[in-house]
C-alpha positions as a printed NumPy array, in Angstrom:
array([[  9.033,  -3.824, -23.284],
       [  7.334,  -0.851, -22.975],
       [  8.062,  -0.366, -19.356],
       [ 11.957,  -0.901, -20.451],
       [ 11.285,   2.587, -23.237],
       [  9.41 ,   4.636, -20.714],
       [ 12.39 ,   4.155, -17.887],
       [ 14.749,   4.685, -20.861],
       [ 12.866,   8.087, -21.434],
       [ 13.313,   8.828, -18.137],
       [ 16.736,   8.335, -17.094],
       [ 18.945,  11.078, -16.62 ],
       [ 21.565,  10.332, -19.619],
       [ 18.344,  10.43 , -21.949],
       [ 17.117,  13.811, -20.812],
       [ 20.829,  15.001, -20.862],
       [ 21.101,  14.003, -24.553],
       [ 17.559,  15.79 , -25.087],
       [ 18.826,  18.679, -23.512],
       [ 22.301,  18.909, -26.037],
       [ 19.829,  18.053, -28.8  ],
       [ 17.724,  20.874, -27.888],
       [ 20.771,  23.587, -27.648],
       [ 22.233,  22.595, -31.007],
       [ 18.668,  22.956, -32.515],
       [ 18.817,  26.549, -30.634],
       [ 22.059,  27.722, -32.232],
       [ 21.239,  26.42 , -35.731],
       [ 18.696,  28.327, -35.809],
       [ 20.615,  31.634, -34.248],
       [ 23.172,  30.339, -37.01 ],
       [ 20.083,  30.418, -40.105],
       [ 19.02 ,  33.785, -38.67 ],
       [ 22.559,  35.807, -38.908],
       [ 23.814,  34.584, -42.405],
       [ 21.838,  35.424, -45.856],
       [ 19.132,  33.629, -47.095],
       [ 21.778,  32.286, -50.838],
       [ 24.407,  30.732, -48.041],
       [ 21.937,  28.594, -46.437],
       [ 19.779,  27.18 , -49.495],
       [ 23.425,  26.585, -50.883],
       [ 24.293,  24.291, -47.727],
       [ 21.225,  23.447, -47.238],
       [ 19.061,  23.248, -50.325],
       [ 16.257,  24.659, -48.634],
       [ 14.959,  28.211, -48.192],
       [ 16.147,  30.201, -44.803],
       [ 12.847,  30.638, -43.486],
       [ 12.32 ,  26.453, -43.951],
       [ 15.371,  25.703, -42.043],
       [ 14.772,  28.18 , -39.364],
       [ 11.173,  27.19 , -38.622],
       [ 12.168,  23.169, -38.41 ],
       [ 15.271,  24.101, -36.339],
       [ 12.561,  25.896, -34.204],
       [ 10.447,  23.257, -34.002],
       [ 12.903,  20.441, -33.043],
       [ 14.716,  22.906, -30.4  ],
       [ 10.83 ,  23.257, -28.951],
       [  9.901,  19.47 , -28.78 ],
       [ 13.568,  18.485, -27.303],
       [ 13.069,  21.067, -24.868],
       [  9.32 ,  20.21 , -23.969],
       [ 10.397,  16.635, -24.142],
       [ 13.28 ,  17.269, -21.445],
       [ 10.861,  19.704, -19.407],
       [  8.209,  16.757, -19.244],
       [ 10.738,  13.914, -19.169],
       [ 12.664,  14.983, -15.554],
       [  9.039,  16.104, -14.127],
       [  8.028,  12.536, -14.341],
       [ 11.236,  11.514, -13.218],
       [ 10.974,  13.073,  -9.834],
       [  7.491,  11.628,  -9.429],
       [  8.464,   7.949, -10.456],
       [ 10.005,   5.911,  -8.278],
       [ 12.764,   2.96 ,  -9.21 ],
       [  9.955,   0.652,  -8.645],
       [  8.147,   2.102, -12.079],
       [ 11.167,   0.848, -13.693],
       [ 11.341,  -2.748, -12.322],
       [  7.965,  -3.262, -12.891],
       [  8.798,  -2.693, -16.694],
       [ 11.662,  -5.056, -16.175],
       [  9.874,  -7.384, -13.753],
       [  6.747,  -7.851, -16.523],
       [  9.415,  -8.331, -19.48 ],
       [ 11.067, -11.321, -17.177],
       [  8.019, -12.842, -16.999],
       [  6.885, -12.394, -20.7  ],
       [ 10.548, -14.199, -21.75 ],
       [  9.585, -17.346, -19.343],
       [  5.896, -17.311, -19.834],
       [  4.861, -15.663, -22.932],
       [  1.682, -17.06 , -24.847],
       [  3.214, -20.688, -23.349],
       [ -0.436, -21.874, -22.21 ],
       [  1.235, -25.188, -20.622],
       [  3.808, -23.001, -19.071],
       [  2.659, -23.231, -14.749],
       [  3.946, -22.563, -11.213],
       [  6.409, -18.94 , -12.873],
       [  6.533, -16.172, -11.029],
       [  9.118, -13.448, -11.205],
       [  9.34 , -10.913,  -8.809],
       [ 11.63 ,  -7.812,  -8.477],
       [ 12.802,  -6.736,  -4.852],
       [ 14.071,  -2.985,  -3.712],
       [ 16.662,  -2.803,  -0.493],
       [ 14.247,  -0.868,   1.742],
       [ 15.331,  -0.171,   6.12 ],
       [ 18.324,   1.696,   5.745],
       [ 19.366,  -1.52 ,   2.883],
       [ 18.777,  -4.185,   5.614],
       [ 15.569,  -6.013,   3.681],
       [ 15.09 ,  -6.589,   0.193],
       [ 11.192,  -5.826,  -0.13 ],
       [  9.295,  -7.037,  -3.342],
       [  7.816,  -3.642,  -5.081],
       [  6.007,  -6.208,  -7.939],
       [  5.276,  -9.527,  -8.875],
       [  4.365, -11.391, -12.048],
       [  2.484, -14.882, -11.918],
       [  1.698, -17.376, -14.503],
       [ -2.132, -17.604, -14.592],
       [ -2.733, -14.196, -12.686],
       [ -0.559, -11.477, -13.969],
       [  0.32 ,  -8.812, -11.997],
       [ -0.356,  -9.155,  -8.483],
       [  0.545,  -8.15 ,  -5.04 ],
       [  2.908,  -9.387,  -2.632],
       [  4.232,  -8.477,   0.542],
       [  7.355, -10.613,   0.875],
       [ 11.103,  -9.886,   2.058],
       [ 13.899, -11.16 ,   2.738],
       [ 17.005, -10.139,   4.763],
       [ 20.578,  -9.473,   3.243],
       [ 22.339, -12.726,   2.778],
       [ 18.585, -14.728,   3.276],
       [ 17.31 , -16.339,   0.611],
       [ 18.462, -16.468,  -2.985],
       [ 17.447, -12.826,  -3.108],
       [ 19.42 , -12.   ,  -0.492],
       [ 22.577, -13.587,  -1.354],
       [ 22.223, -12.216,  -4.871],
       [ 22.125,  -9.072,  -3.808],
       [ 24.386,  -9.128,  -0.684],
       [ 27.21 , -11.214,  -2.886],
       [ 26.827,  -9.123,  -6.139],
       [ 26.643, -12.007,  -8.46 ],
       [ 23.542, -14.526,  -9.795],
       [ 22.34 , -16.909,  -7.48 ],
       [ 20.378, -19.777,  -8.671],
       [ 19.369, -23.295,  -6.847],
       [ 17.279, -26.368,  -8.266],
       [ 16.099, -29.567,  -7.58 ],
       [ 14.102, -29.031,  -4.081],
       [ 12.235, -31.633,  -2.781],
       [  8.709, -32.239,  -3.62 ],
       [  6.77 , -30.201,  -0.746],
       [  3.738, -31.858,  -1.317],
       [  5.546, -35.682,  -1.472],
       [  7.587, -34.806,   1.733],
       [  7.022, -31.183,   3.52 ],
       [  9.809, -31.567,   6.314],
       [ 12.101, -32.462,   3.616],
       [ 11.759, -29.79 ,   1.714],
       [ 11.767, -27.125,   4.774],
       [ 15.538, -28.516,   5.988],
       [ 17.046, -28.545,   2.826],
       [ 15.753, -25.059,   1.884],
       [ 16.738, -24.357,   5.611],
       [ 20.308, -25.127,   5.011],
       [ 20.756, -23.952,   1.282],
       [ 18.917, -20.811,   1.415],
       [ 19.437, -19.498,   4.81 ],
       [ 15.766, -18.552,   5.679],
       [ 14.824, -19.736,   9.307],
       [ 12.4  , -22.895,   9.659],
       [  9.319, -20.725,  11.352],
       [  9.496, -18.018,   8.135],
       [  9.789, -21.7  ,   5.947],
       [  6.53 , -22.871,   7.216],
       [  4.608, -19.896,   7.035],
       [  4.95 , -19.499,   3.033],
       [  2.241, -20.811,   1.434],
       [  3.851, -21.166,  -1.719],
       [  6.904, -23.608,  -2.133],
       [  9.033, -23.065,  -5.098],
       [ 11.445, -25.652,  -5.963],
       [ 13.194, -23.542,  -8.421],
       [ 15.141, -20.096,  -7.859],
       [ 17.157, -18.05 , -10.493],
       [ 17.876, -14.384,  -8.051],
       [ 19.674, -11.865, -10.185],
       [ 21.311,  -8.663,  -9.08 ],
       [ 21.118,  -5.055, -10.951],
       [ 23.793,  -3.247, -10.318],
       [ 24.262,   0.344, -10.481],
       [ 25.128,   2.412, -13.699],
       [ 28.024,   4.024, -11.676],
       [ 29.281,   1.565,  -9.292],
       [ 28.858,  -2.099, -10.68 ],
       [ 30.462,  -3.193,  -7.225],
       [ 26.933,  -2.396,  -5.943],
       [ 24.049,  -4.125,  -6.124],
       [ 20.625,  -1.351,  -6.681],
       [ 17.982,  -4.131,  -6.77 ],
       [ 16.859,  -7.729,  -7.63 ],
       [ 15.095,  -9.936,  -9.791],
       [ 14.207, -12.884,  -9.086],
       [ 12.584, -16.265, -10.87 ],
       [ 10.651, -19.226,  -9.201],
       [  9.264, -21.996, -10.183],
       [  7.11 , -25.111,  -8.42 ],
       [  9.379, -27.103, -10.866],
       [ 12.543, -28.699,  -9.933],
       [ 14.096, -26.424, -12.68 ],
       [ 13.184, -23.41 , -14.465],
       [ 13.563, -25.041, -17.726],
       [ 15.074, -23.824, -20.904],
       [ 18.523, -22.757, -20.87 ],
       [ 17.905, -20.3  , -23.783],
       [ 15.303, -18.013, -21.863],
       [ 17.658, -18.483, -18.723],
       [ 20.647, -16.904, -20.808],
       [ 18.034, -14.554, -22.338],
       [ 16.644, -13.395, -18.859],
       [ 20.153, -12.908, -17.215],
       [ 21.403, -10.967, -20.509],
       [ 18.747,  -8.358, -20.1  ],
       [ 18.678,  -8.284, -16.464],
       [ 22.784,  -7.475, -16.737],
       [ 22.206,  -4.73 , -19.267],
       [ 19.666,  -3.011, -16.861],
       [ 22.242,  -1.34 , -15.484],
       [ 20.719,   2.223, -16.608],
       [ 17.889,   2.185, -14.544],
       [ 19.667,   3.381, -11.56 ],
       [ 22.585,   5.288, -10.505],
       [ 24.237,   5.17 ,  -6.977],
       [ 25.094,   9.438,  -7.349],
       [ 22.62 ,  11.055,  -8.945]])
């Protein structure tokens, strides 16, 4: 959740609204300054030089704040803010669920001119935070359809890899789109996938990044945290914005 308040901090509309703040702190005080000292206790109840030195003071920090607030913006990149998001995911699914095994949610960036979806971080049950390397082409995988269709993408029920491997690698073949040779090169075989698409703050047509949610289970469980996951993961939308 914290990740979630520090890309809220840092998003342009915030430091906007910091920056308004700041100017109507600046002219209340110009305002306290020019008329007597009787007209402002009376409108106020407290003295002038009160009112002027707390207008001060909250013009200053709005205006630090907003100073601070877009340096840090410039240095962050969108990943910062999925990893907040990406870590929150994982916390609704996981939590302090010690039986809970085989989760991992990981949050993908279109990188190559917006031909790959590249994972920027990962979440595992049992491990954390780790890294991972792994990408997937528009319209390949769940991750790719989600974010090459607009819309949530989920698929259960795969076979048991460890029961029957070849079965699982043609049916994830034909539902998911990813090529046999990629297939049998993963180490890890989910049988799980919820893939869900964050669009941009300006153009909801658009897709910005995605999140996605595997399991080794044949489903990812609880319909509540599934509802819960996709609610916050819609209302993300703030985190990025196609014209900045």
């Amino acid at each position: 959740m914290l990740g979630l308040i520090r890309a809220l901090l840092l998003h342009r509309t915030t430091i906007l609204v910091g920056k308004l703040a700041g100017l109507l702190f600046v002219a209340l005080t110009a305002v306290a300054a020019r008329i007597s000292g009787q007209e402002v206790k009376a409108l106020t109840g407290r003295s002038q030089a009160t009112v002027i030195v707390v207008a001060a003071c909250f013009a200053f920090v709005f205006q630090a704040y907003c100073a601070a607030a877009e340096d840090l913006a410039r240095q962050r990149a969108p990943s910062k803010a999925l990893r907040g998001l990406c870590e929150e995911v994982y916390r609704i699914f996981c939590g302090r669920d010690a039986h809970v095994t085989g989760i991992r949610v990981t949050a993908f960036l279109p990188r190559f001119f917006g031909r790959r979806l590249v994972s920027v971080s990962r979440f595992s049950q049992g491990v954390g935070e780790e890294r991972c390397g792994i990408w997937f082409k528009v319209g390949e995988g769940t991750v790719g359809m989600a974010y090459q269709l607009n819309q949530i993408v989920s698929q259960d029920n795969f076979p048991d890899p460890i029961i029957d491997r070849e079965a699982y690698i043609k049916d994830a073949h034909a539902r998911s789109k990813i090529s046999r040779r990629r297939l049998e090169k993963i180490h890890v075989h989910s049988r799980s996938f919820l893939s869900m698409p964050i669009r941009y703050f300006d153009e909801r047509s658009k897709a910005a990044a995605v999140i996605c949610l595997d399991s080794s289970e044949p489903s990812l469980g609880s319909e509540a945290k599934r509802t819960r996951t996709t609610r916050l993961v819609e209302n993300a939308t703030f985190l990025f914005c196609r014209n900045p």
